[in-house]
Legacy VTK file of the C-alpha trace (Angstrom):
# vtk DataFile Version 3.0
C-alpha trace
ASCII
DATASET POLYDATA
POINTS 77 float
-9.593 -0.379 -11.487
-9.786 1.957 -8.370
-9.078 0.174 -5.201
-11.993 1.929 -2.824
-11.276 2.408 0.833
-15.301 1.768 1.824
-16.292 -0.906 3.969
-13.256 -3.335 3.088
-11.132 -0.788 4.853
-12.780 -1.368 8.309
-12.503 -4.959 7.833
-9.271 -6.160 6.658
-5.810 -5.617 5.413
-5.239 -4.112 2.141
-1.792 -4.200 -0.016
-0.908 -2.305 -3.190
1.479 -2.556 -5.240
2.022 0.837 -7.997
5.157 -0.329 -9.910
4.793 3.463 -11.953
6.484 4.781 -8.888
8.087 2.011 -7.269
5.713 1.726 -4.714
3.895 -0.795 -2.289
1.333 0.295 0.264
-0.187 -1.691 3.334
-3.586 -0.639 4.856
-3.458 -1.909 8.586
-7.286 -2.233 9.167
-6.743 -2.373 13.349
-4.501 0.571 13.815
-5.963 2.141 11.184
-2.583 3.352 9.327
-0.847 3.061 6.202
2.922 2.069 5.546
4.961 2.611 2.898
7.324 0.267 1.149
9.441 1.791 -1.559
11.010 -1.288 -3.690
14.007 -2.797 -2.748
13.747 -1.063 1.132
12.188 -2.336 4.550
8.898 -0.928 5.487
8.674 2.510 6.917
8.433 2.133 10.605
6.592 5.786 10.477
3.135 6.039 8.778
2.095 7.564 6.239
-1.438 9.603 6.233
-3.999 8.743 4.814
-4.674 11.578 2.538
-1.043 11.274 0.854
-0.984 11.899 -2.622
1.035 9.297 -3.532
-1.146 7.266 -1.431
-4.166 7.990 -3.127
-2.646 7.959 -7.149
-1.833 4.366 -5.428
-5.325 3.269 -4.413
-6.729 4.974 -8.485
-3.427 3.227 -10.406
-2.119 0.914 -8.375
-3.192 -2.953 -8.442
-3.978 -4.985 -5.395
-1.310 -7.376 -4.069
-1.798 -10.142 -1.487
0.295 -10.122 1.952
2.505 -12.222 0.792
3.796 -10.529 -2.498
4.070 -7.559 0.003
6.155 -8.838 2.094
8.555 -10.520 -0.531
8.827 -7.112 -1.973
10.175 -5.951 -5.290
13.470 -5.135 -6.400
14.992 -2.194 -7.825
14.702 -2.901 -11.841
LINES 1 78
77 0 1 2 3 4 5 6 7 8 9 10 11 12 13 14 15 16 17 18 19 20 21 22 23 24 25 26 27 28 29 30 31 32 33 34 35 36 37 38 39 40 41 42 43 44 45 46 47 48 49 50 51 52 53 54 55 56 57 58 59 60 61 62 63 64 65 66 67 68 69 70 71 72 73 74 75 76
């Protein structure tokens, strides 16, 4: 199901997780950005936009993840 950017957005941290590509995402609802975690790397330190494709195939494919399972990341299979 399609994680929607609406109202939840403006309220609160959002992490995704879109093991197709390898891929975790984290919505940072006060600066307003998006980082990207590629699996078994850091965090970007640079953000990505918001209207990033990969981004966005992310928020329609992608499942939601909580902070923690973020943070722990995944590992390379």
């Amino acid at each position: 199901m399609p994680i929607e950017k609406g109202e939840r957005f403006a309220k609160q941290d959002v992490y995704i997780d879109y093991p197709y590509e390898e891929v975790m995402y984290r919505w940072d609802h006060v600066a307003r950005q998006v980082f990207v975690r590629f699996y078994g790397h850091p965090e970007s330190i640079t953000p990505v936009p918001s209207h990033n494709n990969l981004f966005n195939e992310a928020l329609r494919f992608g499942d939601e993840i909580t902070s923690q399972q973020y943070r722990q990341g995944q590992s390379q299979p």
